[in-house]
TIMI-2910 file (N, C-alpha, C, CB; in pm, 1 decimal, decimal comma, always signed):
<rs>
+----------+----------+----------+----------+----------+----------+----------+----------+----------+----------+----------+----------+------+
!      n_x !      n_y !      n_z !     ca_x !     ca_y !     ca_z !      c_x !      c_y !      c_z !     cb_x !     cb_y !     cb_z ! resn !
+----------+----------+----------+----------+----------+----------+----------+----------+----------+----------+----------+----------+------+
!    +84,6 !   -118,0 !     +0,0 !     +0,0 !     +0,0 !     +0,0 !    +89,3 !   +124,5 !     +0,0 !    -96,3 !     -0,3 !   +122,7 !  Unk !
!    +69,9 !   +219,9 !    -87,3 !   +136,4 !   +345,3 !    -90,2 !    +82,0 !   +445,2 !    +50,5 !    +99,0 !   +416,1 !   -246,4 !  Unk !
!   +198,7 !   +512,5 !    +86,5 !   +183,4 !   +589,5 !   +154,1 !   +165,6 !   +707,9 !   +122,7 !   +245,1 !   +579,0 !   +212,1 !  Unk !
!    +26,2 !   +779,3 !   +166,2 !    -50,7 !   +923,2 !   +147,0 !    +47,3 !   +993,8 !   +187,3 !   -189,0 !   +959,6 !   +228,1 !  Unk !
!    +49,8 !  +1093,6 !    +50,0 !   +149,5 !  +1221,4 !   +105,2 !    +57,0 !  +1310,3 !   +171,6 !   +235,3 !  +1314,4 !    -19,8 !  Unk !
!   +119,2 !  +1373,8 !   +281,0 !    +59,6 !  +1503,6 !   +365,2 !   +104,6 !  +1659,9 !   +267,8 !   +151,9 !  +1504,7 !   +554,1 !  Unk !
!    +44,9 !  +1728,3 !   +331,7 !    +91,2 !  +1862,7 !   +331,1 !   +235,1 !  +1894,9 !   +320,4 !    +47,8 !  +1919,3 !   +440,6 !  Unk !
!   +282,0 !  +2004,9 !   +208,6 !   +405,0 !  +2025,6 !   +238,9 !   +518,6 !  +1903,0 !   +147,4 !   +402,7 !  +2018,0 !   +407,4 !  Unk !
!   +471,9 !  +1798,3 !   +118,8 !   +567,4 !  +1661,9 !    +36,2 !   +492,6 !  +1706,3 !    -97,2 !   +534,7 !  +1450,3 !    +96,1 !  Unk !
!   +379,4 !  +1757,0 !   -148,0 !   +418,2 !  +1747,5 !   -327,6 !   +532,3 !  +1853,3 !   -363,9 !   +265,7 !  +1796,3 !   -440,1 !  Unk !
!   +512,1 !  +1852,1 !   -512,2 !   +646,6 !  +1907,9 !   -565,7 !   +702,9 !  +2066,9 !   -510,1 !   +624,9 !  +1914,7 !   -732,6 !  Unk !
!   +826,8 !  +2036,5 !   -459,0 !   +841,4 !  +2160,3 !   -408,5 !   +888,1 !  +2303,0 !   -515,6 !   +943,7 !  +2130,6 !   -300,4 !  Unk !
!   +881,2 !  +2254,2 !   -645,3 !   +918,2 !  +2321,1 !   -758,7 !   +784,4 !  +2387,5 !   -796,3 !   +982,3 !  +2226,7 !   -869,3 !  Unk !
!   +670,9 !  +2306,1 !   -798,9 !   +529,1 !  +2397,1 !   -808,2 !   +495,5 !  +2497,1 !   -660,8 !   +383,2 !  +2271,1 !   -828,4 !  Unk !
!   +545,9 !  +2471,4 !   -588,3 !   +564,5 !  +2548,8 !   -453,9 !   +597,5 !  +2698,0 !   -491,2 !   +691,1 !  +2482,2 !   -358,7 !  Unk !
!   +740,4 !  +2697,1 !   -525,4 !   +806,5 !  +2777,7 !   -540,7 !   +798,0 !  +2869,2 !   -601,0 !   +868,8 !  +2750,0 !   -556,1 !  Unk !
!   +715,9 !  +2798,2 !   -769,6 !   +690,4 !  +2935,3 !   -862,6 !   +516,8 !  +2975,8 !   -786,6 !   +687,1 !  +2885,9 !  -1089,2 !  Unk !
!   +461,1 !  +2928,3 !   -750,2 !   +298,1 !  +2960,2 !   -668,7 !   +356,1 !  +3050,2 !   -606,7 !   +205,4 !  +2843,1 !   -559,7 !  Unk !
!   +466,4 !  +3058,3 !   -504,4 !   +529,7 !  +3196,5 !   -393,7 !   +557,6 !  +3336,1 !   -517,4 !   +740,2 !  +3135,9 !   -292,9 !  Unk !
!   +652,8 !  +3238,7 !   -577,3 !   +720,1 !  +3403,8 !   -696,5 !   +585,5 !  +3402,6 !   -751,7 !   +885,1 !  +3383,1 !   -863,5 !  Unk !
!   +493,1 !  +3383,9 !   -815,6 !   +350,3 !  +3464,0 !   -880,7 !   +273,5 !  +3569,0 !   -766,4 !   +217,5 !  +3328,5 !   -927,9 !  Unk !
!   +286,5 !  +3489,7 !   -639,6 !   +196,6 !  +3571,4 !   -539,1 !   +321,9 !  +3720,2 !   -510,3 !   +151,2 !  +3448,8 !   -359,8 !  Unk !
!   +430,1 !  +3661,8 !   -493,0 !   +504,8 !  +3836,8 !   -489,7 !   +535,0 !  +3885,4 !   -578,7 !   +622,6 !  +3870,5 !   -430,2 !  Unk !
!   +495,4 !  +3846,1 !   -714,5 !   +490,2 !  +3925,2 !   -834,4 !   +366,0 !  +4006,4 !   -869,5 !   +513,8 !  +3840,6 !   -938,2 !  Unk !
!   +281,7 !  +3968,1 !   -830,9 !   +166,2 !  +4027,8 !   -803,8 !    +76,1 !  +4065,6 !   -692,1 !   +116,3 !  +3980,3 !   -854,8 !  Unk !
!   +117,0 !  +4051,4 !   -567,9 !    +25,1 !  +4103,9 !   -434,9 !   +186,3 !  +4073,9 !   -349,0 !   -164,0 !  +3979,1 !   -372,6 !  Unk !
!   +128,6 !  +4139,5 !   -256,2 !   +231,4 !  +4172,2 !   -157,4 !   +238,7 !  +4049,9 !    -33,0 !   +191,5 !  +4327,2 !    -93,8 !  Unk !
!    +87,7 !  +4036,5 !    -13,2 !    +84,7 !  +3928,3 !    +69,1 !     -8,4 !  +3801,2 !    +10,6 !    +35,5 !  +3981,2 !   +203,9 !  Unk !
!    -12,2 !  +3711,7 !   +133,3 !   -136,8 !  +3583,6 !    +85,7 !   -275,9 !  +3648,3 !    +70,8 !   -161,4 !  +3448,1 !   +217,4 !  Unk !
!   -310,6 !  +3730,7 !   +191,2 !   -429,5 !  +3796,2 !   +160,9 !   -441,5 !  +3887,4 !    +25,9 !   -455,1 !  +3875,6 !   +275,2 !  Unk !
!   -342,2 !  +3931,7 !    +18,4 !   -369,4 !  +4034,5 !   -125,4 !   -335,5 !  +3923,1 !   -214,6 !   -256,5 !  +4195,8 !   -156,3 !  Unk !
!   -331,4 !  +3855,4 !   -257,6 !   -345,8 !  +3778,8 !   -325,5 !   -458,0 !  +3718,5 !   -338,5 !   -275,3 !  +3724,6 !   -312,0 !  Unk !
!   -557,3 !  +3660,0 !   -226,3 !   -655,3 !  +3602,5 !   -244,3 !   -781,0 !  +3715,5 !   -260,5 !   -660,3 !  +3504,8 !   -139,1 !  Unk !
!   -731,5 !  +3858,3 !   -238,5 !   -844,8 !  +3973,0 !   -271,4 !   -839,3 !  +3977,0 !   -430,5 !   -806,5 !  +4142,0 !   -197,6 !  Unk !
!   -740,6 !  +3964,7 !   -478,1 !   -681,1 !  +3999,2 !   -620,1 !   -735,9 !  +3818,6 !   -726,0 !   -446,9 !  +4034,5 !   -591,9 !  Unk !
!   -778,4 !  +3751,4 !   -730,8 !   -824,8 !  +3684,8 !   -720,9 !   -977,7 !  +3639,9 !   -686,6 !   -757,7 !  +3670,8 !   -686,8 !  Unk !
!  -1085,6 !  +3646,5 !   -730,9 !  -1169,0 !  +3586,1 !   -661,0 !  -1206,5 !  +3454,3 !   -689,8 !  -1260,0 !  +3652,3 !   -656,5 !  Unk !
!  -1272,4 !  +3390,0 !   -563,4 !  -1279,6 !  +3306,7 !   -507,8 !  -1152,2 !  +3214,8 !   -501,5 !  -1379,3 !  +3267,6 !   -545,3 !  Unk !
!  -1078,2 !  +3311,7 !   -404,5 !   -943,4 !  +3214,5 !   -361,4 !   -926,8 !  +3269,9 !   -242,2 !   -794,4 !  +3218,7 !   -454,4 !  Unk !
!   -967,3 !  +3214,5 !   -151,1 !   -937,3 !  +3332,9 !    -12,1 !   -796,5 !  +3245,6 !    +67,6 !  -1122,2 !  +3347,2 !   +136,2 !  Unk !
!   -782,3 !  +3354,7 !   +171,1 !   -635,4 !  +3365,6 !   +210,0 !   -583,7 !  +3206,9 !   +244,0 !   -618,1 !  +3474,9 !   +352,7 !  Unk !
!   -640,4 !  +3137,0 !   +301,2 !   -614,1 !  +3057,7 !   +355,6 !   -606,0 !  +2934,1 !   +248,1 !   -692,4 !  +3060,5 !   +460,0 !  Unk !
!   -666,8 !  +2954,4 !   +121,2 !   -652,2 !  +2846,1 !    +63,9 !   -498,2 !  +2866,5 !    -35,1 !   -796,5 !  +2816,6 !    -14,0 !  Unk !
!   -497,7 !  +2967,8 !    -26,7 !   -377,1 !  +3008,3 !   -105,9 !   -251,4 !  +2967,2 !    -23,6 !   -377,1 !  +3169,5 !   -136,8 !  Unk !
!   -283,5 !  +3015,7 !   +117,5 !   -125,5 !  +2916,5 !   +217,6 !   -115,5 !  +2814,7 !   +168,6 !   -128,9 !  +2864,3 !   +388,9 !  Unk !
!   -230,4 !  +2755,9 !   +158,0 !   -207,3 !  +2597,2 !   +144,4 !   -140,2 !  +2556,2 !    +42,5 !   -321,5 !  +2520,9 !   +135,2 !  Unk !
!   -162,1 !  +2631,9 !    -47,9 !   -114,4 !  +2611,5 !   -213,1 !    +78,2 !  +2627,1 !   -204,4 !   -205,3 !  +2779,3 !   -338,9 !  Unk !
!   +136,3 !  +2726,9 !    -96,4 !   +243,2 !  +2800,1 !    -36,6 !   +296,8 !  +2673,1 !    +47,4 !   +194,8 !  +2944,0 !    +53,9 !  Unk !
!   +228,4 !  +2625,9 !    +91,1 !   +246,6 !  +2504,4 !   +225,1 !   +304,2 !  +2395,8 !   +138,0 !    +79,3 !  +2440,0 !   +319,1 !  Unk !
!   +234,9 !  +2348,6 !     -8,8 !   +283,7 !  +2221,5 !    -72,8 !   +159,2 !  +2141,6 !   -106,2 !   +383,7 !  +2136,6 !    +23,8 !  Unk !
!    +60,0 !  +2214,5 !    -94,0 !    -90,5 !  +2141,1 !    -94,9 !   -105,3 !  +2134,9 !   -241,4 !   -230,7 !  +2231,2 !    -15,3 !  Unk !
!   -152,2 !  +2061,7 !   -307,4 !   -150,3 !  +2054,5 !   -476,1 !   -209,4 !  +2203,8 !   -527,7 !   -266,2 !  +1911,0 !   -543,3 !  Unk !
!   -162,6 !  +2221,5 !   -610,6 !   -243,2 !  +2397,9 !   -696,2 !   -322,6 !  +2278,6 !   -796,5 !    -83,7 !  +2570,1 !   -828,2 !  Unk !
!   -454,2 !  +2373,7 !   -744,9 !   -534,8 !  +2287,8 !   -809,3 !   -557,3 !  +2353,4 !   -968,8 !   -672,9 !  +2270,1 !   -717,6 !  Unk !
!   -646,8 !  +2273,1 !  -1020,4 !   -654,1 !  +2327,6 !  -1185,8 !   -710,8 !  +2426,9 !  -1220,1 !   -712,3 !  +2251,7 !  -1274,9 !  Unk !
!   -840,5 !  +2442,4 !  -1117,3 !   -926,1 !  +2562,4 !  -1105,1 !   -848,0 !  +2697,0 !  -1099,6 !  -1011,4 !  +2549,4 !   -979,4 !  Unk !
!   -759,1 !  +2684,6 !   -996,7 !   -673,0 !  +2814,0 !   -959,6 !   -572,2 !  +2838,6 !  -1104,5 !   -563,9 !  +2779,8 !   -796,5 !  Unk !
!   -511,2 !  +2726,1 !  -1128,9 !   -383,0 !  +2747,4 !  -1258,7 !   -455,8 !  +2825,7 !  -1342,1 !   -319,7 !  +2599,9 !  -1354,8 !  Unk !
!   -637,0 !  +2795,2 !  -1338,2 !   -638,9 !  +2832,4 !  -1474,7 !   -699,9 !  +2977,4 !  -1448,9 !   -728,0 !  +2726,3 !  -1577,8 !  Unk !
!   -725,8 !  +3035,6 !  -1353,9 !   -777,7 !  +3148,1 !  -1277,1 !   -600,0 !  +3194,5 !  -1335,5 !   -844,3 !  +3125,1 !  -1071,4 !  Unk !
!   -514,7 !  +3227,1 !  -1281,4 !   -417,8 !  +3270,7 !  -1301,2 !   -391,4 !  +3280,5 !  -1434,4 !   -344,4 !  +3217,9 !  -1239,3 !  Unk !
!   -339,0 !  +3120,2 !  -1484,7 !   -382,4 !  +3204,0 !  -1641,3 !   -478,2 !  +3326,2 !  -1712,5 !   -432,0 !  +3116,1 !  -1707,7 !  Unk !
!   -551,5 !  +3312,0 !  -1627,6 !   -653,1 !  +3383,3 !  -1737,3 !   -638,2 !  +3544,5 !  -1709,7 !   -833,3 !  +3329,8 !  -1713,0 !  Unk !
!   -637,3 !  +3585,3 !  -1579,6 !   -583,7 !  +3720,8 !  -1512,2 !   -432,7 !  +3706,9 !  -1536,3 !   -621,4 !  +3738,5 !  -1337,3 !  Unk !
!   -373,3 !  +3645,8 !  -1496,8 !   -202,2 !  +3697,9 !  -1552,3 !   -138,7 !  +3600,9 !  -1693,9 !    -65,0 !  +3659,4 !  -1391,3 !  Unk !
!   -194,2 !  +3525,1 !  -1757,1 !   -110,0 !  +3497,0 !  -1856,0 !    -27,9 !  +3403,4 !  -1845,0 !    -50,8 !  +3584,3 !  -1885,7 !  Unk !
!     +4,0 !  +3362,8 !  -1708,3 !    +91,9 !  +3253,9 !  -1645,7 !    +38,5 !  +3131,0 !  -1694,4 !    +94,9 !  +3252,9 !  -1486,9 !  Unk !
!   +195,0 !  +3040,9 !  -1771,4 !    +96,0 !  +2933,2 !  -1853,1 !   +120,0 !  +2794,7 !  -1776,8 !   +140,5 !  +2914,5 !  -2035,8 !  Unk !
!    +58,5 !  +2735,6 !  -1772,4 !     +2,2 !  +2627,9 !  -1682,1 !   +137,7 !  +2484,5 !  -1684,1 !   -179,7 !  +2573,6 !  -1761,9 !  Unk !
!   +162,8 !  +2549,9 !  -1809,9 !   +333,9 !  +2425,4 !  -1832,8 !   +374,2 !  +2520,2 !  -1737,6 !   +465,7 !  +2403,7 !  -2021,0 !  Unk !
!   +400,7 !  +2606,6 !  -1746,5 !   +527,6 !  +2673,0 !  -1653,1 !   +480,7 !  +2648,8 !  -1441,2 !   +530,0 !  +2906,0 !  -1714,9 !  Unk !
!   +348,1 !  +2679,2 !  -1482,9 !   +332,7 !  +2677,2 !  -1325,2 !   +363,1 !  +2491,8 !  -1240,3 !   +138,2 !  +2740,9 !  -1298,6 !  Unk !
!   +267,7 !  +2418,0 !  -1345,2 !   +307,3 !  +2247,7 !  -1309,8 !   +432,6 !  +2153,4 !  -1366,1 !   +186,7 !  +2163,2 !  -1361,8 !  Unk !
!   +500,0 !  +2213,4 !  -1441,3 !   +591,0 !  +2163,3 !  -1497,8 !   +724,7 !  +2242,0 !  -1510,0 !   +541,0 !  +2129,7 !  -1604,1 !  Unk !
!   +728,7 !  +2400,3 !  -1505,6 !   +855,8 !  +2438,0 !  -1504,8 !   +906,0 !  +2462,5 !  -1648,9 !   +932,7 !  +2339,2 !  -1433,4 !  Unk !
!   +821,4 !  +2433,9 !  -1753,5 !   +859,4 !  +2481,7 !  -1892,5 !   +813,2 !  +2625,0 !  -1912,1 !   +795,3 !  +2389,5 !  -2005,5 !  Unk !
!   +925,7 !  +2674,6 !  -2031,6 !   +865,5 !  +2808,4 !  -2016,0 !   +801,6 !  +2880,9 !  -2206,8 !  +1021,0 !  +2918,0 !  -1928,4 !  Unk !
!   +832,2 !  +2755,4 !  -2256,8 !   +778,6 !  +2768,4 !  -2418,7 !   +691,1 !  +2882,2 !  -2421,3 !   +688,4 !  +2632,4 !  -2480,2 !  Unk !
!   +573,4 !  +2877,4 !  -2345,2 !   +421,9 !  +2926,0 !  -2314,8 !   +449,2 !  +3084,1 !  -2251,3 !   +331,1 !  +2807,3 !  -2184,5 !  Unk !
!   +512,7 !  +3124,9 !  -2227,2 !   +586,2 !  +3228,9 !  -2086,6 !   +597,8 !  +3395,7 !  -2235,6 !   +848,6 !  +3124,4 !  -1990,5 !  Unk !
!   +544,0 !  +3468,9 !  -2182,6 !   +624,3 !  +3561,2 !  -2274,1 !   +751,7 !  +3642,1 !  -2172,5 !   +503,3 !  +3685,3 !  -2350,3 !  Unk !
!   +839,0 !  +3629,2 !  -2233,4 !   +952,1 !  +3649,4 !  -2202,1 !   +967,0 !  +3749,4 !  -2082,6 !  +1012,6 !  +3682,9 !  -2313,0 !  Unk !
!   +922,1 !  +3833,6 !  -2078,4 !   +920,8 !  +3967,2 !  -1939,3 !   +867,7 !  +3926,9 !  -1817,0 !   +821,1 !  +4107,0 !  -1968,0 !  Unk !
!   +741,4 !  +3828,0 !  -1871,7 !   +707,2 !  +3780,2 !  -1749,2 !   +729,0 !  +3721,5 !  -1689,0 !   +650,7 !  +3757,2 !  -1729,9 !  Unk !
!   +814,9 !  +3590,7 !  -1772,4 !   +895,4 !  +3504,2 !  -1702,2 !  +1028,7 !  +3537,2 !  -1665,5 !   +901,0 !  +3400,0 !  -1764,8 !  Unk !
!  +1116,9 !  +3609,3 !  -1741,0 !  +1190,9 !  +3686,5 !  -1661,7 !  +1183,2 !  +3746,1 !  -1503,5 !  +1193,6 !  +3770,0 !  -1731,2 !  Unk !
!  +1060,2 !  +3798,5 !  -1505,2 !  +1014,1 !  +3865,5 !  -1328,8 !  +1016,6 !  +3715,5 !  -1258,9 !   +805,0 !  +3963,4 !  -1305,7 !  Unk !
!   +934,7 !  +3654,6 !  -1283,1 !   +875,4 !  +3537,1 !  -1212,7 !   +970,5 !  +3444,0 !  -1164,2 !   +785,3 !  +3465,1 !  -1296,2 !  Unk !
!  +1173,5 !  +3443,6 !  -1277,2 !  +1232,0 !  +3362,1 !  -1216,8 !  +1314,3 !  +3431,5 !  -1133,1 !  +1284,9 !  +3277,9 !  -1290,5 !  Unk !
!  +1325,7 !  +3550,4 !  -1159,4 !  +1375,1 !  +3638,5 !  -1067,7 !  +1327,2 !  +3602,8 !   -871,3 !  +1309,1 !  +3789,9 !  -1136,1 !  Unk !
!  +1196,1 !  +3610,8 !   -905,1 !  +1132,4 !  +3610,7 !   -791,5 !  +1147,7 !  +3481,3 !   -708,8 !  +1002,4 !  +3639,9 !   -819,7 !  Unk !
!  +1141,9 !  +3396,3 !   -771,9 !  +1156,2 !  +3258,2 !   -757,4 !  +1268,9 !  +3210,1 !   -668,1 !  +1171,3 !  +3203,7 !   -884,1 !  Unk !
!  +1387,1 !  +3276,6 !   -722,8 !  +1495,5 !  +3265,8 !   -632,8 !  +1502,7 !  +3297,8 !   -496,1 !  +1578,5 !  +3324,9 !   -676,3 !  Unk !
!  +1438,1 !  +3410,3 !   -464,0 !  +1456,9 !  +3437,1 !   -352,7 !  +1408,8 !  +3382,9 !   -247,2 !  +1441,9 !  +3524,5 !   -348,1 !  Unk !
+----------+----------+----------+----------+----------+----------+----------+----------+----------+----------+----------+----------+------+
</rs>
């Protein structure tokens, strides 16, 4: 029997760019989930925490920022226009 991952164990690479989008665009989790609707603060930690980004949200983001859904679950950046992904890996690092 496989063991259920918790919170915090999926990919920590979809983690990471979910943080650089939220400080590329809102300052905090809450401004992020105002900037956004129907994503309130707390579900967005979770997303920050390692909780899966669900499809609903990827595609909410896409659609308000352009952020393409290879790049957010996979890390490719084919889809990315260049400035934005520029900011985003910037951000990423830190």
């Amino acid at each position: 029997m496989k063991k259920k991952k918790g919170p915090g164990s999926e990919d920590r690479e979809i983690t990471q760019r979910v943080i650089a989008v939220r400080k590329a665009f809102a300052k905090s989790q809450m401004g992020m989930g105002d900037k956004l609707l129907f994503v309130d603060r707390s579900r967005w930690n979770n997303f920050e925490r390692g909780y899966p980004l669900s499809l609903a949200v990827a595609k909410i983001l896409h659609a308000h920022y352009g952020i393409s859904l290879d790049w957010l679950y996979f890390g490719e950046t084919g889809n990315m226009s260049p400035p934005l992904l520029q900011m985003l890996q910037k951000l990423k690092g830190r």
